[in-house]
Each structure stands twice: as C-alpha cells, then as structure tokens.
C-alpha positions as CSV (number, residue, x, y, z in Angstrom):
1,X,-24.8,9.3,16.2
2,X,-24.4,5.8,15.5
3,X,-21.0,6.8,13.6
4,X,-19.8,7.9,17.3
5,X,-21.1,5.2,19.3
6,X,-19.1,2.8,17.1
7,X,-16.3,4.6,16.7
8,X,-16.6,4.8,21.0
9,X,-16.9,1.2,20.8
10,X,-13.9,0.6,18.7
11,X,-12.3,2.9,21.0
12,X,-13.2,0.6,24.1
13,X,-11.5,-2.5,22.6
14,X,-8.9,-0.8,21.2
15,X,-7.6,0.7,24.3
16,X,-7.8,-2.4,26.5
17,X,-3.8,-3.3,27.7
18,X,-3.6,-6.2,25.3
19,X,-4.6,-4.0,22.2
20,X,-2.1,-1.1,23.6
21,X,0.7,-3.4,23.6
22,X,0.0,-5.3,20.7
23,X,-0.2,-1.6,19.0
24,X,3.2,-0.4,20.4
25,X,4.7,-3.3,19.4
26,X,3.3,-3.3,15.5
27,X,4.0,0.6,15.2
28,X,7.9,-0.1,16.5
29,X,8.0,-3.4,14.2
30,X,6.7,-1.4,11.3
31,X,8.9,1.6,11.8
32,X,11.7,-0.6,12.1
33,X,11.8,-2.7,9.0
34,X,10.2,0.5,7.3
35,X,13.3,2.2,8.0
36,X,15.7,-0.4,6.1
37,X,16.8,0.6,2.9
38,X,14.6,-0.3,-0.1
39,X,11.9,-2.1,1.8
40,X,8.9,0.3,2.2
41,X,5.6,0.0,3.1
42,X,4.3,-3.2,1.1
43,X,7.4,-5.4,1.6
44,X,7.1,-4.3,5.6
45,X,3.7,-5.9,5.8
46,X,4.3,-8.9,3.7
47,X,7.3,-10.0,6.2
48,X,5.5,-9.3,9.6
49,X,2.1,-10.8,8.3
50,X,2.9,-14.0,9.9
51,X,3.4,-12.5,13.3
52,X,-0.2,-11.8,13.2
53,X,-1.5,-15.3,13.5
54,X,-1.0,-16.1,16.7
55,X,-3.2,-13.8,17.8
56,X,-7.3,-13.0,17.9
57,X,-8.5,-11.5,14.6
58,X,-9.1,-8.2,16.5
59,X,-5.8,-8.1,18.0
60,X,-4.2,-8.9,15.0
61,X,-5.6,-6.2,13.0
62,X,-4.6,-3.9,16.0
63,X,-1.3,-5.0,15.6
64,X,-1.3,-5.3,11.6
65,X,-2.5,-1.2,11.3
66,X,0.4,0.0,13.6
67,X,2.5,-2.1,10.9
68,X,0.6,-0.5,8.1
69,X,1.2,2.8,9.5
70,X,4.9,2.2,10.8
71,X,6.0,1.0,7.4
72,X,4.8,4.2,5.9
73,X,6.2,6.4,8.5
74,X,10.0,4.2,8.0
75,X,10.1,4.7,4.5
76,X,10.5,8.8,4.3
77,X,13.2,8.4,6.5
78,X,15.1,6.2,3.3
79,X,13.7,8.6,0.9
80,X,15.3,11.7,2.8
81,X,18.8,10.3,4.2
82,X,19.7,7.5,0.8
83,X,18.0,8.7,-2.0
84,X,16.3,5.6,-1.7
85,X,12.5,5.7,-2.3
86,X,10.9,2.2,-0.7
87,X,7.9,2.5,-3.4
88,X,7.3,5.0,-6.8
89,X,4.9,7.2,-4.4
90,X,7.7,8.3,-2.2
91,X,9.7,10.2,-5.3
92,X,8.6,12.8,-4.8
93,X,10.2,13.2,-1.2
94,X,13.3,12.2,-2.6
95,X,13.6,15.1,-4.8
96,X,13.7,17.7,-2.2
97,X,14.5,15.9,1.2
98,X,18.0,14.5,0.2
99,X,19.1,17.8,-0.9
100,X,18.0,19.1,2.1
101,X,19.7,16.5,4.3
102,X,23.2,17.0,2.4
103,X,22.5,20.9,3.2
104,X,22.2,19.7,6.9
105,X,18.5,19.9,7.4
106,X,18.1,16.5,7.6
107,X,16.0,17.4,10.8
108,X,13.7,19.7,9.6
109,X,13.1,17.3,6.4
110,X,12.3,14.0,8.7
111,X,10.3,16.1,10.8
112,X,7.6,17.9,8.3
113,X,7.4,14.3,7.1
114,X,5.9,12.8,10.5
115,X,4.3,16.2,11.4
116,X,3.1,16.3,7.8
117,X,2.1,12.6,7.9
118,X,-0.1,12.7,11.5
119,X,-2.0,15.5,10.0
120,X,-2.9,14.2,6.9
121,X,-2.9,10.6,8.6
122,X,-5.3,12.3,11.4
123,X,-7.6,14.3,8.7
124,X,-7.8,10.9,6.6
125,X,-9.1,8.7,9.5
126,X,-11.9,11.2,10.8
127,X,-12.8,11.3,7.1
128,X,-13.1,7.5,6.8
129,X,-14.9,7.1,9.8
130,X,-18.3,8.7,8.1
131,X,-17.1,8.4,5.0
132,X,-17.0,4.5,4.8
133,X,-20.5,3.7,6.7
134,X,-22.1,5.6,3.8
135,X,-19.7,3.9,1.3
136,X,-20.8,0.9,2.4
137,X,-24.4,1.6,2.4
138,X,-24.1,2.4,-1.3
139,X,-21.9,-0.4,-2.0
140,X,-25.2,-2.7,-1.2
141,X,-27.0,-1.3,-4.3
142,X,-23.9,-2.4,-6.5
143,X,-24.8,-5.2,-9.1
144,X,-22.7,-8.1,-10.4
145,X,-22.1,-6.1,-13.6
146,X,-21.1,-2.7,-11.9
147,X,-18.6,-5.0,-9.7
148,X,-16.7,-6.5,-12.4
149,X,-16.3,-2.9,-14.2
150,X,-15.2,-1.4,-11.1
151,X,-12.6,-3.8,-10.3
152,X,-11.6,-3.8,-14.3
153,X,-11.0,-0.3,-13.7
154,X,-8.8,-0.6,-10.8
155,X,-6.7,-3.2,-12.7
156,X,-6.4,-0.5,-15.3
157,X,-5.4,2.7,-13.5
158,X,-3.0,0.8,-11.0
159,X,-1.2,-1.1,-14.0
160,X,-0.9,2.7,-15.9
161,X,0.1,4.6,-13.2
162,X,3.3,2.4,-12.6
163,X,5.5,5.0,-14.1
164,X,6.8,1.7,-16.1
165,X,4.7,1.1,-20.3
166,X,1.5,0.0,-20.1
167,X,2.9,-3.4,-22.2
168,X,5.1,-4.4,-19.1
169,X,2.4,-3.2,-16.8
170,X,-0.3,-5.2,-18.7
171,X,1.7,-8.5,-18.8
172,X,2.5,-8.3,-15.0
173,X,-1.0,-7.7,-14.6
174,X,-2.2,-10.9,-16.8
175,X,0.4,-13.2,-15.3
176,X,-1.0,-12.4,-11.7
177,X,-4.6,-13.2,-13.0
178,X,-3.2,-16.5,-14.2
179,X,-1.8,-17.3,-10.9
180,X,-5.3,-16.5,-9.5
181,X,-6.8,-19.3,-11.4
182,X,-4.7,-21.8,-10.0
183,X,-6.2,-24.7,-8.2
184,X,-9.9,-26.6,-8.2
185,X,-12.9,-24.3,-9.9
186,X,-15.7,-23.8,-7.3
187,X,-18.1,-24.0,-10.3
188,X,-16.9,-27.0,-12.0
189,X,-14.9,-29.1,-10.0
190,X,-11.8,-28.9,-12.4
191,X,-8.5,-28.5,-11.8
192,X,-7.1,-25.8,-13.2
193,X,-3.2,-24.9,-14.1
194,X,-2.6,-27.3,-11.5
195,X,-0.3,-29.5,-13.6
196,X,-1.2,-33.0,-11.6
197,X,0.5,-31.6,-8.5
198,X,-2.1,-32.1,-5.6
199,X,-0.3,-29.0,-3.5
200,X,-1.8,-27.0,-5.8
201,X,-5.7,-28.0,-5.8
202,X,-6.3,-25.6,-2.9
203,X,-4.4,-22.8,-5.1
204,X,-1.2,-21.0,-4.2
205,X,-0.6,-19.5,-0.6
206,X,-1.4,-15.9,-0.8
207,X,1.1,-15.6,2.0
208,X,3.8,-17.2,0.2
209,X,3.2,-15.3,-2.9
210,X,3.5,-12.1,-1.0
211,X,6.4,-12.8,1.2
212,X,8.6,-14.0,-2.1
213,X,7.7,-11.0,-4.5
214,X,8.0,-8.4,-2.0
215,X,10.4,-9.5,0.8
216,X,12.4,-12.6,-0.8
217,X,12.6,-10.6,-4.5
218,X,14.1,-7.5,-2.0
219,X,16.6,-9.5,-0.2
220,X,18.3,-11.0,-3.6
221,X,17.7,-7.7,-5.4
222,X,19.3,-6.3,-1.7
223,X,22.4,-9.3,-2.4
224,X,22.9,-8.9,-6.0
225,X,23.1,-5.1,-5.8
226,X,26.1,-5.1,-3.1
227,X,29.0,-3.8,-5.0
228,X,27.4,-0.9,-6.6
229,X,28.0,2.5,-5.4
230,X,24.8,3.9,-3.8
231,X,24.5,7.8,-2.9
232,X,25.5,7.6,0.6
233,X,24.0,7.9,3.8
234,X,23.6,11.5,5.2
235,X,24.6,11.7,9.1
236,X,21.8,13.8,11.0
237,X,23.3,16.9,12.5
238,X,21.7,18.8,15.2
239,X,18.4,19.6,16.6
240,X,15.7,17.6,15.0
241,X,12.8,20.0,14.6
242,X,11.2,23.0,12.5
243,X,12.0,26.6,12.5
244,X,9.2,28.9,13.1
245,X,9.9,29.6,9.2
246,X,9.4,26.0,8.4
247,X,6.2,25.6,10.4
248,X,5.2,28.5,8.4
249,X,6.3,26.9,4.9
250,X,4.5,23.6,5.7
251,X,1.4,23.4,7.1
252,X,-0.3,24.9,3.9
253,X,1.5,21.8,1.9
254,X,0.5,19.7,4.9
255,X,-3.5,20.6,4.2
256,X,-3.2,20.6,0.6
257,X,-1.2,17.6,0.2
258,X,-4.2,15.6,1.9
259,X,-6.7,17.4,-0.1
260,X,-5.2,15.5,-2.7
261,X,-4.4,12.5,-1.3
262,X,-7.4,11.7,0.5
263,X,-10.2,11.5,-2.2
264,X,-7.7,10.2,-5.0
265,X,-6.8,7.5,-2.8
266,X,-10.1,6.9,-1.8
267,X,-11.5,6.0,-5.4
268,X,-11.8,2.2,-6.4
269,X,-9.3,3.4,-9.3
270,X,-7.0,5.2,-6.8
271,X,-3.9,4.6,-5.1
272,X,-0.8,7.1,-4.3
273,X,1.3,7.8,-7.2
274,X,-0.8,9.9,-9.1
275,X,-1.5,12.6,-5.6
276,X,2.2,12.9,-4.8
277,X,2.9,14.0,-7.9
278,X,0.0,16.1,-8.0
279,X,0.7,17.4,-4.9
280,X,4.5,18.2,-5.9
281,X,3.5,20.1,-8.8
282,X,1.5,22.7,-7.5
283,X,3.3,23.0,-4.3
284,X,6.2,23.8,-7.1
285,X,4.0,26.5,-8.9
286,X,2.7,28.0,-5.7
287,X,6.0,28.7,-4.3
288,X,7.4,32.0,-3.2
289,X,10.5,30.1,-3.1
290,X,10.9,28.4,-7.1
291,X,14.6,28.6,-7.0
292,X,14.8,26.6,-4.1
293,X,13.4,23.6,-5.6
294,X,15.6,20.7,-6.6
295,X,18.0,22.3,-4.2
296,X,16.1,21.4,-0.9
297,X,12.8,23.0,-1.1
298,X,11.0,22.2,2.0
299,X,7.2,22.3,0.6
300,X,8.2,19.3,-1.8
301,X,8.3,17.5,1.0
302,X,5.6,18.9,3.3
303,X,3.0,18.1,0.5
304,X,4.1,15.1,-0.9
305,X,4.5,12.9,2.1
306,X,0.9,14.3,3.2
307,X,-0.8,13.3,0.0
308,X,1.2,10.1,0.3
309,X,-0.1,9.1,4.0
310,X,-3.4,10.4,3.3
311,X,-3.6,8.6,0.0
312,X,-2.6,5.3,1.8
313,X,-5.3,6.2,4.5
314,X,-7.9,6.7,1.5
315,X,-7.3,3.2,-0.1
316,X,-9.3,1.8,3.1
317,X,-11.9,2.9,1.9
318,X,-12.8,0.7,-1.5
319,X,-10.9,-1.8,0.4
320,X,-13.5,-1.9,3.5
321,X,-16.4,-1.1,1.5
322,X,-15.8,-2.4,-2.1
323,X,-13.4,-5.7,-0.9
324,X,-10.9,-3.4,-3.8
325,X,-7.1,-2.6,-2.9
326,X,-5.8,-0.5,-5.0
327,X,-2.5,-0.7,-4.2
328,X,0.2,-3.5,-3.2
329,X,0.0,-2.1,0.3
330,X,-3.8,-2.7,0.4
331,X,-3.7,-6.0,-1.2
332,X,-1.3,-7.2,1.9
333,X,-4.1,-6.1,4.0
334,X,-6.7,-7.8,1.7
335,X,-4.3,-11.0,2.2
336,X,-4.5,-10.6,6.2
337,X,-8.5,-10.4,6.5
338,X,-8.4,-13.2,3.8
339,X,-6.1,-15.4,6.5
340,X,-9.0,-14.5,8.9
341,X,-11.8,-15.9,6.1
342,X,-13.2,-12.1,6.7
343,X,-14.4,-10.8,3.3
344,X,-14.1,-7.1,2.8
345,X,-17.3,-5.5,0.9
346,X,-20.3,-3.9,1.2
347,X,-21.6,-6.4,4.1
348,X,-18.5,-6.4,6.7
349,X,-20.0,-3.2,8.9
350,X,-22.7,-5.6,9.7
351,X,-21.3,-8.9,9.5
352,X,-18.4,-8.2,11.5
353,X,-18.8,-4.4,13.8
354,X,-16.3,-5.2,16.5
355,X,-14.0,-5.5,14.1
356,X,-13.8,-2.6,11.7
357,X,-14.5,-0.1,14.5
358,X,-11.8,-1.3,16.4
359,X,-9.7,-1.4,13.3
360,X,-10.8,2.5,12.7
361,X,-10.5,3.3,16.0
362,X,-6.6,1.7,16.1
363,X,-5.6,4.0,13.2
364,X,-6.6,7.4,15.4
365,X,-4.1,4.9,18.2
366,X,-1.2,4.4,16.0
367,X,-1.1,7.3,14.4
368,X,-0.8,9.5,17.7
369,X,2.1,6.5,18.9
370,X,4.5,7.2,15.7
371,X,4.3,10.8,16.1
372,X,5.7,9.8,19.4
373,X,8.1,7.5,18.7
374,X,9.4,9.0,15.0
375,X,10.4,12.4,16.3
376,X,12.6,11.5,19.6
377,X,13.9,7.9,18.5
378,X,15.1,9.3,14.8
379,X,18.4,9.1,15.7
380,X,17.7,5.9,16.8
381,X,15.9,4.6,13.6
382,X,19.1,6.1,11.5
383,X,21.7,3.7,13.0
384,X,20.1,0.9,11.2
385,X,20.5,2.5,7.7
386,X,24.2,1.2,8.7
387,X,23.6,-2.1,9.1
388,X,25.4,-3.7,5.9
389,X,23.8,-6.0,2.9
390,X,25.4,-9.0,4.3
391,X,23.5,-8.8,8.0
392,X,20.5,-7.6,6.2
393,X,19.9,-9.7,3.6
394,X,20.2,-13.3,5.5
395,X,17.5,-11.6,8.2
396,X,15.5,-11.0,5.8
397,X,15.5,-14.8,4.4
398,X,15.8,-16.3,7.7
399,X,12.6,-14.2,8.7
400,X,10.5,-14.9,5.7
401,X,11.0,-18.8,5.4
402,X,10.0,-18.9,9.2
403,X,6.9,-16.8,8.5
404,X,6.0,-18.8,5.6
405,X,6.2,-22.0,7.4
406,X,5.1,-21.4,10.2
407,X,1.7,-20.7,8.4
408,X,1.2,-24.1,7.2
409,X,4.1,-26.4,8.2
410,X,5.0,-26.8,4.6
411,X,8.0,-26.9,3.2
412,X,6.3,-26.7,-0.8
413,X,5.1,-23.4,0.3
414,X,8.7,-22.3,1.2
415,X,9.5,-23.4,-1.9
416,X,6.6,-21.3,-3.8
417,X,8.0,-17.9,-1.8
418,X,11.2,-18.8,-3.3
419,X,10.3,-19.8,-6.6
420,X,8.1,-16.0,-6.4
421,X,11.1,-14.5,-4.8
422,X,13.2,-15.1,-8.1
423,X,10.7,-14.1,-10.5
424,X,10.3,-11.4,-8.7
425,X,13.8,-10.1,-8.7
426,X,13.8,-10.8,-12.2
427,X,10.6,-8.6,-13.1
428,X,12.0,-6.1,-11.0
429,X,15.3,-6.2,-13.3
430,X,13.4,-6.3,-16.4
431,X,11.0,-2.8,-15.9
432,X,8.2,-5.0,-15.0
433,X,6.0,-3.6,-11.9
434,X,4.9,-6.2,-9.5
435,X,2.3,-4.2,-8.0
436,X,-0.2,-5.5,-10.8
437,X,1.0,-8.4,-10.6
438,X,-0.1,-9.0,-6.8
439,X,-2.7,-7.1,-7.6
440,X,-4.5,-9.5,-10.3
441,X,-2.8,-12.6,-8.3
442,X,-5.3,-11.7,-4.7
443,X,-8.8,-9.5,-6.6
444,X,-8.4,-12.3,-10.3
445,X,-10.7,-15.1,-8.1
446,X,-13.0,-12.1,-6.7
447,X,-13.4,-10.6,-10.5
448,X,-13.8,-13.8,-11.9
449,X,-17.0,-14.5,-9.4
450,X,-18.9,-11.5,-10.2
451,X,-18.4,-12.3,-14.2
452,X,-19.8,-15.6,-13.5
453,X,-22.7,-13.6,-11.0
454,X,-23.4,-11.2,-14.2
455,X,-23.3,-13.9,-16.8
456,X,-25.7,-16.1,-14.5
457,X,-28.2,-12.7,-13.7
458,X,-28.3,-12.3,-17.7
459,X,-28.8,-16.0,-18.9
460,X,-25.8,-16.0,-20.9
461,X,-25.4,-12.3,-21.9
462,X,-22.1,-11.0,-22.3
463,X,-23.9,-7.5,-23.3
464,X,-25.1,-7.0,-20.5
465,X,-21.9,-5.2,-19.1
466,X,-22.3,-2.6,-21.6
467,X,-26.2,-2.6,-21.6
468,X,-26.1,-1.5,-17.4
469,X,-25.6,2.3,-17.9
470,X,-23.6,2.8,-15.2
471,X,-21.2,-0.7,-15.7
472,X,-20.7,0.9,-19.2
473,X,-19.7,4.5,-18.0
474,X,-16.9,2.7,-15.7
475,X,-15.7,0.6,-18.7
476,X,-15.4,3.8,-20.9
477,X,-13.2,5.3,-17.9
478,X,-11.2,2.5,-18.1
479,X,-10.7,2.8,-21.7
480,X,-9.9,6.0,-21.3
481,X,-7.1,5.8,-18.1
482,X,-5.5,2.7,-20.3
483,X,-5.0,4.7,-24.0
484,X,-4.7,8.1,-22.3
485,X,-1.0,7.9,-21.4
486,X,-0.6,7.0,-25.2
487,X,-2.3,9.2,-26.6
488,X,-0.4,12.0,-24.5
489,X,3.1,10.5,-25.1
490,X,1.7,10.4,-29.3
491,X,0.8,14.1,-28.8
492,X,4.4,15.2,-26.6
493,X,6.3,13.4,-29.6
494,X,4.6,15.2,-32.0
495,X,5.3,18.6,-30.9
C-alpha cells in the first residue's frame, strides 16, 4: 500500500498544469529530434539536457522522461523509412520494417512500433513501480566489495555486447575511465591528468563530454557523410494503422518482446542489444510465416521494438536503485540527476520521495502522450526526414554550443564538446563504440570510490574482493561475459 500511495503522490505533482506542459513539450521535443536521421535515443537527450536547467529539479525530470521516451519513440520511425538504425538495438527493426515500408506498409510497420512500444512501455513502468522499492531495499545490504564487482560487471557486458571486438570495446572503455580521473583527488588533494591547466581541477564537464560524443560527433559524422548515396526515404502511403491480421500477428510479439526486454534490461549488466536480438530470433522460429522474413515480416518488428522500449524502461531500475546505467541512454540520465547533485542508489527513495514518484509516475504520463501524438502526427514527423544535411547539421552545432554554454558561461567547455566531438567522429570511423566510452567517463569516479571504501573496510586487502562470496561470484560472471564471445567465435571457426 505504500507502493500506491506514492505512486498517487507522484501522480498529484505530476499532473499539476506546469508538469503537463512541461511533459507535452519534452515528449514533442524528444519525438522530434528522435525522428532525425541517425540521431536516436542517447544523442536526443545529450542535446536537450540543457533545456532542463532552467527549471525545478522535479519539473525537469518531468520534462527530461517525456525526452527519454520521445527519443525512443523517433528513432523506429528512422529505422523503418531509411534503413537508418539511431543505435545497435534498433537493427533488428530495420531488418523487417524497411522491407515492409518499400512494400507499402510503412503504416502498419510505424504503427505496431508505437502500439508495440506503449505496451511494453506501459508493462515495464507498472513493473518498476514495485519492482524498484524492493530493489532498493536490497541494494542497502550491498557492501563496498559487492559494489565495485557489480559495476565491473556492467563495464564488461556493455563493452562486449557492442557488436564491435572486445579490443576496441575495451580501449573505449579504459580511455573513458581515464577521462574520469581527471581533475583534483578528493582523497589526496592531487591533481590528476590535469596537465597545469586550472579548468581542469574541477574535472571535465559531464555535459560537455556528452553533447560533443553524441551530438557534435553526429553532426560531423552527419557533414562528412553528405555525398554518399544512402537507401532512400520511403514516402508513407495510405492509411496508417493495423489490419485485423496484423493486430492478430503482433500482440503475441508485443508480450513476448517485453518478457525479454524487461528483466534483461533490468540487470546491473543489462542494457538492449542483447533482448532485441533475442526477441528477433524466436519471434523468427515461432513464425507461421518463415518465408516472410527478411521480406517484411511484421513480428520482427512487433517484438523487437517491445523488447527494445521495455529494455530501455528496465535500465531504470539499477540506475534508480544501484546509481548503474547500463547503457549510454541511462548514463545521459545519470548526467541530469548529477547536474541536480542528486545521487542515484540505494538511498534516493528516502532521501528524495517527491522526486522519483513523480519521475515514475511521469513515465505512465508520457507514455499515454506519444501514443497520442506518434500515431496521428506520423505524417507530420516524416517531413522532417527531408530536411537536408546542410540545414541539419549547422542546427545541430548551433544548438549544442548554446546548450553547453549556457551551462557555465564558458567558452573552454565549448571547446571540450568540440575537442570530444572530433574524437568522437573519429572513434566512430575507426569501429570503436562510444557507448563504453561514456560509460567509464560518468560511473570511473563512482567505481573508483567504492575500491577505495573496500580497500579502507579491509585495511589494505586487495583479497578481499575475492574473499566476499558473493563479490567473487559477480567477478567470475564477468570473466565469463568478457572471454565468452571468444571462446564462441574460437569454437564457430573451428567447425
């Protein structure tokens, strides 16, 4: 009962007219820049965090989860009319929604997506609501030791499951620990990688870094990419809805797509590639219709873009209870509560109640508000797959060096996105994924605390992450997840 009568709380500030509007108007922002080409979910967020900051912290996060939602929502609409999948999770729509929008069923495609998505989106957010109180609960009992492990684990299944070797993966992940460590150690005083340059005492911006990997690294990859010949966008032709036959082909991929999604993407080693994929397989071997597939098969995307939305509704879950993203989505939101010096973790359902129940209860909002919006306004949202590379990119720019100084009023920090923005583009170029990178750049400080914590608990012992049973059982996983791929590709090569 106390569940509900927090969740009815959240629900009273979230529905007040400022909250409603501020919703709206994050769900249409998200949707919007979801929607151009390339972007996706991660990028959306990193260019409209700034827009946050001139409100409350509630509003914001009001605002900042229709964004989260919105940029998930755009991104199948990419995937199904240009081929263009805004992040590795989203493959799997490509596969079968393109060929179904060049068959003309470019309307039935977008709209099992959004139906597909408020479902799982909608079974996902009851499931957090009792699922994270507990969560949190048990996160109290979690030591120093178990903490490290945990988050060693994450580093290790997010870095493996980038589709790119675990070598490139591994040294994106290393280089964004290193940029972690910049600036003045809170246990000795020292400088660190700092290089005499006093900006950097106080460590890089996290909004900075963000905004030039993801949106800055987009718009030059956007610019550089101009000339080449990309599949073409597919004009949507008539009505945009499902056939009787299509409702019944769907909402069995619908339900098991978030059966996937949901408690994959709510481990601390989770995330959304792995459940999309998952979800694509069997909805491929469960088919009465295998010849369709490849050729426009509707349940590839039905299940997919569940397991997608509910895996992205699942990483809330170590994120609000564990502090964890799992994802580069996540760690954008990690990045906002950081800007708000609100700590996610086992304590924030006490320390700060208003807050995460209004946050919880806003997801139920803006889920209901993009269902809404996606399936009448589609048309709408396709006109701006038109809008050419030379409009685009300059937005983009213009958008994210206001958003970055606006923050501090510094023009080094515009510099930093810049500076990230290139090596970004170039990492991109190169195979390397900058999801780890991001990822070790915003949870290397956290990591490096609880080592310290453990090392301090054990006078010194560096055994004693293997002496903890359960810190050692979460190591061994991680063992496993990093040479597993390996020793699969060894075996495939083999036979």
């Amino acid at each position: 009962m106390d569940v509900l009568g927090n969740l009815l709380d959240g629900f009273g500030h979230a529905l007040s007219l400022q909250n409603l509007l501020l919703a709206v108007v994050g769900v249409t922002l998200g949707t919007l820049v979801g929607v151009l080409p390339g972007l996706g979910p991660a990028t959306t967020i990193a260019l409209l965090l700034p827009l946050t900051f001139v409100f409350d912290p509630i509003g914001a996060f009001v605002m900042f989860s229709g964004i989260y939602y919105g940029g998930m929502y755009g991104g199948s609409t990419t995937a199904i009319l240009l081929n263009i999948p805004g992040e590795t999770a989203s493959i799997p729509t490509t596969l079968e929604g393109y060929p179904m929008a060049r068959k003309g069923r470019a309307g039935a495609a977008l709209a099992t997506a959004a139906i597909g998505s408020f479902v799982a989106g909608t079974i996902s957010t009851v499931v957090i609501t009792f699922l994270a109180p507990a969560m949190s609960n048990i996160a109290k009992l979690i030591q120093p030791a178990e903490y490290f492990s945990i988050m060693v684990l994450a580093f290790v299944t997010v870095t493996s499951l980038m589709g790119s070797s675990i070598v490139r993966g591994l040294s994106s992940l290393f280089l964004g620990l290193a940029i972690g460590m910049v600036g003045i150690d809170g246990m000795t005083g020292q400088p660190r990688l700092a290089f005499g340059i006093p900006e950097l005492y106080d460590g890089l911006s996290v909004v900075a870094l963000a905004v030039g990997l993801f949106a800055v690294a987009e718009a030059v990859s956007t610019a550089a990419g101009r000339h080449t010949d990309g599949p073409g966008t597919v004009a949507v032709s008539g009505k945009i809805g499902m056939t009787r036959e299509d409702w019944r082909r769907s909402w069995k991929p619908w339900l098991r797509g978030t059966a996937f999604g949901l408690p994959i993407g709510s481990l601390p080693a989770g995330g959304a590639e792995l459940p999309t994929f998952l979800s694509y397989n069997v909805e491929k071997r469960l088919s009465k219709h295998k010849e369709e597939f490849g050729e426009g098969a509707i349940e590839g995307v039905a299940g997919p873009e569940a397991a997608n939305n509910a895996a992205f509704s699942g990483v809330l879950v170590p994120l609000l209870t564990l502090g964890i993203p799992t994802s580069a989505t996540a760690s954008m939101l990690l990045i906002a509560f950081q800007i708000y010096n609100v700590q996610p973790g086992p304590l924030l359902f006490d320390q700060q109640p208003v807050l995460v129940w209004t946050l919880i209860a806003s997801l139920y909002i803006g889920n209901v508000m993009l269902l809404v919006l996606n399936l009448p306004l589609i048309r709408l949202w396709v006109k701006l797959l038109s809008v050419p590379a030379a409009v685009l990119t300059p937005a983009i720019l213009t958008f994210a060096t206001l958003g970055v100084y606006s923050i501090s009023q510094s023009v080094f920090d515009v510099f930093i996105a810049y500076g990230f923005g290139l090596l970004g583009f170039v990492l991109r170029r190169a195979g390397y994924p900058v999801a780890p990178l991001i990822l070790g750049a915003v949870l290397g400080p956290l990591m490096e605390v609880q080592f310290r914590r453990a090392l301090a608990f054990s006078e010194g012992d560096p055994t004693v992450f293997l002496t903890r049973p359960v810190s050692l059982v979460i190591l061994l996983i991680a063992v496993a997840c990093l040479a597993g791929p390996a020793v699969l590709r060894r075996g495939r090569t083999k036979k």
